[in-house]
SERO-4910 file (N, C-alpha, C, O; in steps of 0.05 Angstrom, whole numbers):
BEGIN
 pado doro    nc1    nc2    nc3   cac1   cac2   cac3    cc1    cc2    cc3    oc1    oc2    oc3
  Unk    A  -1523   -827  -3062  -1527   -801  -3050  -1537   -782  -3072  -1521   -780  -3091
  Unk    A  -1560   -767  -3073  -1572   -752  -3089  -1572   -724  -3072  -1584   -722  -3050
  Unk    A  -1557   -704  -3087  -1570   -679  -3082  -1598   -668  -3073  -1615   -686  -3072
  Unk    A  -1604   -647  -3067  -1632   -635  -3059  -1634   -630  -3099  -1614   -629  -3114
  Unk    A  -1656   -627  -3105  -1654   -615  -3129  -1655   -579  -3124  -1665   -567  -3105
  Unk    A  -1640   -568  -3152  -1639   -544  -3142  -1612   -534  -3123  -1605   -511  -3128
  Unk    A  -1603   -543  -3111  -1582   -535  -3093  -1562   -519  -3106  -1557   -536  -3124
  Unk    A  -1548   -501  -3111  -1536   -482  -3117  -1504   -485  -3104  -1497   -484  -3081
  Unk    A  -1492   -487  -3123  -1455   -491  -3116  -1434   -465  -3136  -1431   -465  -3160
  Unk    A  -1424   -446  -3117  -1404   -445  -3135  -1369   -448  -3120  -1356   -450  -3099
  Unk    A  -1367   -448  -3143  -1339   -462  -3143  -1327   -441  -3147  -1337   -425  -3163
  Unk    A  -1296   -433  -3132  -1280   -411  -3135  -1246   -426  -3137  -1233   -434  -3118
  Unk    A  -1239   -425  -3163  -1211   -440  -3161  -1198   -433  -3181  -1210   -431  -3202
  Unk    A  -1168   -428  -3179  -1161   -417  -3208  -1145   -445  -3227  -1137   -444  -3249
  Unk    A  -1145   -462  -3214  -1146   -486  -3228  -1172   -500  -3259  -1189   -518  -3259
  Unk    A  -1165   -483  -3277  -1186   -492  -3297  -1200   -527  -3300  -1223   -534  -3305
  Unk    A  -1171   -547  -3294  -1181   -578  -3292  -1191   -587  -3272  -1208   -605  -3274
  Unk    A  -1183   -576  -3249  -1203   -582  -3218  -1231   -572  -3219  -1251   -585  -3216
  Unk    A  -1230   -548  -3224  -1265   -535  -3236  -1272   -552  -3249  -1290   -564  -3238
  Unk    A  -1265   -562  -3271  -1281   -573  -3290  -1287   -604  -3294  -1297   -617  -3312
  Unk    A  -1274   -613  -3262  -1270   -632  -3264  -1294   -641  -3238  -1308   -662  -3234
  Unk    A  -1291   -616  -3221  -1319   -616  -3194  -1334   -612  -3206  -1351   -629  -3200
  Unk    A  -1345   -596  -3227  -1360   -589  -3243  -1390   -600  -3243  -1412   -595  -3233
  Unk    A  -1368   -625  -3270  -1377   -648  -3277  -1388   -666  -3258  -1410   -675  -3264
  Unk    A  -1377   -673  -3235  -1376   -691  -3217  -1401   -682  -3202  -1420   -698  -3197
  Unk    A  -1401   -654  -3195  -1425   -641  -3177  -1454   -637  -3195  -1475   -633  -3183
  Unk    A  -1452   -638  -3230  -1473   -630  -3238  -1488   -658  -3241  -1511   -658  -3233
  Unk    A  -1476   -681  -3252  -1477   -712  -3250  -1485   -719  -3229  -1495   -741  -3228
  Unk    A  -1484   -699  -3201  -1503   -717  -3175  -1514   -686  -3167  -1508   -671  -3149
  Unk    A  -1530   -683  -3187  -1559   -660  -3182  -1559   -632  -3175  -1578   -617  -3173
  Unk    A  -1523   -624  -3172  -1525   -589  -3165  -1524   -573  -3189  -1516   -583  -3210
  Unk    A  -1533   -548  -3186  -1531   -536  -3207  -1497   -521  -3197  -1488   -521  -3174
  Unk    A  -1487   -514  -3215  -1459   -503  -3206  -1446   -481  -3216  -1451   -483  -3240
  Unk    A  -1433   -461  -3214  -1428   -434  -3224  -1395   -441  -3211  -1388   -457  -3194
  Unk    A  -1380   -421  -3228  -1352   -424  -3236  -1336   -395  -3232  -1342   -379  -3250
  Unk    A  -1320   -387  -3216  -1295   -372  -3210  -1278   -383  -3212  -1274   -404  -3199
  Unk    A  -1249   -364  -3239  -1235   -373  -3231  -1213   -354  -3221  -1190   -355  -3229
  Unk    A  -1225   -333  -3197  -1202   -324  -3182  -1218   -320  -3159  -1238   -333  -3152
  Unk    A  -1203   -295  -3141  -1218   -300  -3112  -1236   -275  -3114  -1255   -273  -3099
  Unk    A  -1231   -251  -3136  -1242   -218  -3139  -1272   -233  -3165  -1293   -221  -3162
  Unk    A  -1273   -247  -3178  -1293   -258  -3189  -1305   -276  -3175  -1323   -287  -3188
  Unk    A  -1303   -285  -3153  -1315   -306  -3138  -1331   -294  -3126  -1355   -301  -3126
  Unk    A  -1323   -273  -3112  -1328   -251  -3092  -1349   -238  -3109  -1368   -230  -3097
  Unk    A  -1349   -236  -3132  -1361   -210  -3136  -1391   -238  -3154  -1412   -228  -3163
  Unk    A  -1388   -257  -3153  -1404   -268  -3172  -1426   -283  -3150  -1447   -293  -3159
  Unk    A  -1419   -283  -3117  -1431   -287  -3095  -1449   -255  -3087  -1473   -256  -3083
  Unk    A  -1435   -231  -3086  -1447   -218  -3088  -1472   -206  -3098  -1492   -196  -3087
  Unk    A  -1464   -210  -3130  -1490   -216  -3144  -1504   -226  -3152  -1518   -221  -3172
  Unk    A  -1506   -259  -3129  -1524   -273  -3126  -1543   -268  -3098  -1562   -281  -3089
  Unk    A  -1532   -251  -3092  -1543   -233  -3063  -1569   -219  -3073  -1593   -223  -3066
  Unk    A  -1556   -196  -3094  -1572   -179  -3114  -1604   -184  -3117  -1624   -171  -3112
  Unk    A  -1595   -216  -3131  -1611   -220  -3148  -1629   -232  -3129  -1653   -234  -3136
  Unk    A  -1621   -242  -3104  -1643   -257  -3079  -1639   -285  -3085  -1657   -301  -3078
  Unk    A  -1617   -296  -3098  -1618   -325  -3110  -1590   -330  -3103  -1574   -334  -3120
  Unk    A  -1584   -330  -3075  -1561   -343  -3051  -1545   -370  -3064  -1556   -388  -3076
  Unk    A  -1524   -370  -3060  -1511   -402  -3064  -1521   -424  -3034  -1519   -419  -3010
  Unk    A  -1531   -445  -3048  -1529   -457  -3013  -1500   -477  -3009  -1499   -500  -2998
  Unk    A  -1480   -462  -3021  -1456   -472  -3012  -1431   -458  -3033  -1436   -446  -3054
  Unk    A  -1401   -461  -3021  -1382   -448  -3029  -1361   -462  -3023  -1353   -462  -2999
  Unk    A  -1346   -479  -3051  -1327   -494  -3050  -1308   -467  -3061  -1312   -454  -3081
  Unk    A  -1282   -463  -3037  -1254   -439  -3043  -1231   -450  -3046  -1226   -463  -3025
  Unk    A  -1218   -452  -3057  -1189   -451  -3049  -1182   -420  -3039  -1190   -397  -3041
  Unk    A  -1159   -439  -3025  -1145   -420  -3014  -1123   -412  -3021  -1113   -397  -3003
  Unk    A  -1105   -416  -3045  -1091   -406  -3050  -1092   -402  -3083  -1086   -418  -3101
  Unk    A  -1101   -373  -3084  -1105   -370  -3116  -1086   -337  -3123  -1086   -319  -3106
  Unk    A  -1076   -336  -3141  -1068   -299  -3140  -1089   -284  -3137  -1113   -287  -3141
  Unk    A  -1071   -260  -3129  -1086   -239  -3137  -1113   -233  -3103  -1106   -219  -3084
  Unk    A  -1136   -247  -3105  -1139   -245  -3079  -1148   -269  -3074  -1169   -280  -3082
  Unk    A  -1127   -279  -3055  -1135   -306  -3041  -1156   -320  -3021  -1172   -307  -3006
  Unk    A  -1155   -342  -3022  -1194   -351  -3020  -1195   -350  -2990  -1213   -363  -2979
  Unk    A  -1178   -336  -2977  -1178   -330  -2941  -1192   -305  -2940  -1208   -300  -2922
  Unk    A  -1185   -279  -2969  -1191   -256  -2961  -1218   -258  -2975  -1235   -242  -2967
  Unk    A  -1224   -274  -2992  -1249   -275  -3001  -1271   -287  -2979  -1293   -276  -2979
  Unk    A  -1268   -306  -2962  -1279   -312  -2940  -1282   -302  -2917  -1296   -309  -2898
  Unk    A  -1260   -276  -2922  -1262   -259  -2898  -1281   -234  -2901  -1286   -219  -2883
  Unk    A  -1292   -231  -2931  -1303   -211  -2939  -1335   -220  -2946  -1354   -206  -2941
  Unk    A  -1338   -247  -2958  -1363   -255  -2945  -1376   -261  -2919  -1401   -264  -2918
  Unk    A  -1356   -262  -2894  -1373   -260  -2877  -1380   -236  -2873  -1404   -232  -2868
  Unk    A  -1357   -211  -2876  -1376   -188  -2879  -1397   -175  -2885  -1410   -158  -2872
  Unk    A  -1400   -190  -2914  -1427   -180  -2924  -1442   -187  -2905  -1454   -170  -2892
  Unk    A  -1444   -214  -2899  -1461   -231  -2876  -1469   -206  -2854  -1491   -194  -2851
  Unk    A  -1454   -204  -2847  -1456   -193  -2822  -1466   -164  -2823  -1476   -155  -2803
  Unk    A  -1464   -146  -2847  -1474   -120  -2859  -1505   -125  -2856  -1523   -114  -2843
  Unk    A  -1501   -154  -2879  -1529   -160  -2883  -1556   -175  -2854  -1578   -186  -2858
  Unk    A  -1543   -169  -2828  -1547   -174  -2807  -1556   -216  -2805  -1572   -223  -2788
  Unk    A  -1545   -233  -2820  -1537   -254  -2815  -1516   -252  -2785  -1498   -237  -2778
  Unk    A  -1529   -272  -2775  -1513   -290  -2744  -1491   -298  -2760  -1493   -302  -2785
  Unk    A  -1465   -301  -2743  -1441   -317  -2744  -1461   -341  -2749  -1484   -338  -2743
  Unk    A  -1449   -370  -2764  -1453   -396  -2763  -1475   -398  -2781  -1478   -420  -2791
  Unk    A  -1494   -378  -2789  -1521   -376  -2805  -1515   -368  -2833  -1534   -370  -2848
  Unk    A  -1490   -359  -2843  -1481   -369  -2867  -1486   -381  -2888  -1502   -400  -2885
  Unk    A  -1476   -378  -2910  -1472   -396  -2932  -1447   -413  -2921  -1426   -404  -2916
  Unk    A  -1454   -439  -2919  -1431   -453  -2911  -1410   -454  -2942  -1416   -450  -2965
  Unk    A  -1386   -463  -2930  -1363   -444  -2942  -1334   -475  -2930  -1323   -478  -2908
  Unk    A  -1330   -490  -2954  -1313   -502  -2949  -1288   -501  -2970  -1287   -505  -2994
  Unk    A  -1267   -494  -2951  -1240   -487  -2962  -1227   -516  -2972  -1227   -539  -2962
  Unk    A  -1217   -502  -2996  -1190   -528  -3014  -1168   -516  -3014  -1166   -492  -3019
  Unk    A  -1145   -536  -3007  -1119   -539  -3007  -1104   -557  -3020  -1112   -580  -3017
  Unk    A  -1082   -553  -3035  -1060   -573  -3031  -1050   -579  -3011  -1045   -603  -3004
  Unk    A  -1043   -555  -2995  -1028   -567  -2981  -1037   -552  -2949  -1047   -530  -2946
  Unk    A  -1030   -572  -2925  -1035   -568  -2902  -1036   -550  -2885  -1053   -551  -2868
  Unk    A  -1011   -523  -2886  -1007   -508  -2870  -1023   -487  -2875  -1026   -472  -2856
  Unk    A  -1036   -480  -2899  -1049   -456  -2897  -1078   -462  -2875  -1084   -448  -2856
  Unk    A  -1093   -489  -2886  -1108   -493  -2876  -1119   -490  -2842  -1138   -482  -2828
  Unk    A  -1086   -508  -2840  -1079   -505  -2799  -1079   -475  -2789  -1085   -469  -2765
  Unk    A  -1071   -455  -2809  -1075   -430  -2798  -1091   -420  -2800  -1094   -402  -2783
  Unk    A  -1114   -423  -2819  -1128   -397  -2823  -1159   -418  -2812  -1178   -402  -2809
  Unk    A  -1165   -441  -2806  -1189   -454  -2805  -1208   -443  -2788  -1233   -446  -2791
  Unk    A  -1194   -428  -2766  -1216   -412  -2753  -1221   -390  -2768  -1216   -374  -2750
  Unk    A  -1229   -374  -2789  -1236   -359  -2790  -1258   -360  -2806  -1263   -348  -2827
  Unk    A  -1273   -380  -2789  -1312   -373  -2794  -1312   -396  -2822  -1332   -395  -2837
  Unk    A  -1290   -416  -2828  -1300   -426  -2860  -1318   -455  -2843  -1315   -461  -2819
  Unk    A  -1338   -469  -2863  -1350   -491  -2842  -1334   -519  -2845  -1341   -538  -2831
  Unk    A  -1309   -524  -2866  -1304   -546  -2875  -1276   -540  -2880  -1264   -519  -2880
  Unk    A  -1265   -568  -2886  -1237   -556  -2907  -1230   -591  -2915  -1234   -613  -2904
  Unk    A  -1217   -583  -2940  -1213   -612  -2962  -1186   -614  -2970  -1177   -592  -2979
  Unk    A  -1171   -632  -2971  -1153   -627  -2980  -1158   -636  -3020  -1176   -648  -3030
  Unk    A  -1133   -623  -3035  -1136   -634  -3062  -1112   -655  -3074  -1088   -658  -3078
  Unk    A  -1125   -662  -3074  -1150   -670  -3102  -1166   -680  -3077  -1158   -688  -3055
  Unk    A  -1192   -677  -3089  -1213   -675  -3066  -1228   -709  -3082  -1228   -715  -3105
  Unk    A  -1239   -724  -3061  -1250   -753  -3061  -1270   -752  -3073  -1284   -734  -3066
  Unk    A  -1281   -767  -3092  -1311   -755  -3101  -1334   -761  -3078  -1353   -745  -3075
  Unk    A  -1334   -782  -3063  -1352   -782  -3038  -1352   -768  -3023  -1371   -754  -3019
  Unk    A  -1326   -765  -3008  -1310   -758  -2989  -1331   -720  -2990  -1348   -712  -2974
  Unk    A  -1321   -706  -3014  -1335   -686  -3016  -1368   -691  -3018  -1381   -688  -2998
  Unk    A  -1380   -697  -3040  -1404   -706  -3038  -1427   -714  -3008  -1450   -709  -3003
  Unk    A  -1404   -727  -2992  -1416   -730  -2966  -1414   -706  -2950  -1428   -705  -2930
  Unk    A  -1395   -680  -2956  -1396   -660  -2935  -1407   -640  -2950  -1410   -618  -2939
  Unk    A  -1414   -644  -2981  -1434   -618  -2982  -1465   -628  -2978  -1484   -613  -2980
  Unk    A  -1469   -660  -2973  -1495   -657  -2969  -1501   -652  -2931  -1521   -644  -2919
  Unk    A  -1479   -658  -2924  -1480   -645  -2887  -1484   -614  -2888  -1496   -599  -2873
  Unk    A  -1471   -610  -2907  -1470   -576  -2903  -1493   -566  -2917  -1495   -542  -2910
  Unk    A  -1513   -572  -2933  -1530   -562  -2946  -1566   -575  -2937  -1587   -567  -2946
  Unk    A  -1560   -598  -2916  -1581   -603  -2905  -1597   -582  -2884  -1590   -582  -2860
  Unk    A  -1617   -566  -2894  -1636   -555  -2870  -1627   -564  -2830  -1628   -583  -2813
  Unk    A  -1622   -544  -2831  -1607   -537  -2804  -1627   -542  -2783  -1649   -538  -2793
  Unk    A  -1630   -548  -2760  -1652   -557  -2742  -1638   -546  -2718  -1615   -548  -2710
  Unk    A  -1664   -531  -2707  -1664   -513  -2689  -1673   -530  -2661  -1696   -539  -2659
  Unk    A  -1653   -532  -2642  -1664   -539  -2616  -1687   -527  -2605  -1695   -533  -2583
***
């Protein structure tokens, strides 16, 4: 499985060995990849990739980081979305990481396109960011 070349990842986790460990894994099969490690630098390092007109075409979160957690950070990129007059579902797809299960079961409706548990599979992921980053086809 090869990436699109070009494809754009960042990663939001306050885990420094999980980052650096997707990193590796995601730059080794063709993404380029950018690094948060909280949810107020994640937020703000998506934003000004807005700025600049040079979008992520994807957003690996956790969801449980201090300070502001990767629910409120996902709740505030759809905003922009939606400021920025983006449709619900037309997004940067946006898949949430967990340890553990219950945050996930609660919060999954709120607009994320994915969710992983951790330690995340190296296929297992690999296979759902290339679903999530393949050109969307319009009925």
């Amino acid at each position: 499985m090869v990436a699109s070349m070009g494809n754009r990842i960042l990663i939001v986790d306050d885990e420094a060995d999980l980052i650096d460990a997707m990193t590796t894994m995601l730059e080794n099969a063709g993404y380029i990849v950018e690094e948060s490690q909280s949810g107020a630098e994640g937020l703000g390092t998506y934003i000004a990739s807005l700025l600049k007109e040079a979008p992520y075409d994807l957003i690996l979160l956790d969801i449980r980081m201090p300070g502001m957690s990767g629910i409120e950070v996902l709740e505030s990129i759809r905003k922009v979305e939606q400021l920025r007059g983006i449709q619900p579902g037309a997004g940067v797809p946006i898949i949430l990481l967990s340890g553990y299960k219950q945050p996930f079961l609660t919060n999954f409706n709120r607009e994320c396109d994915d969710f992983m548990m951790k330690p995340v599979e190296e296929r297992a992921l690999l296979e759902k960011i290339e679903q999530k980053t393949r050109p969307r086809q319009l009925n």
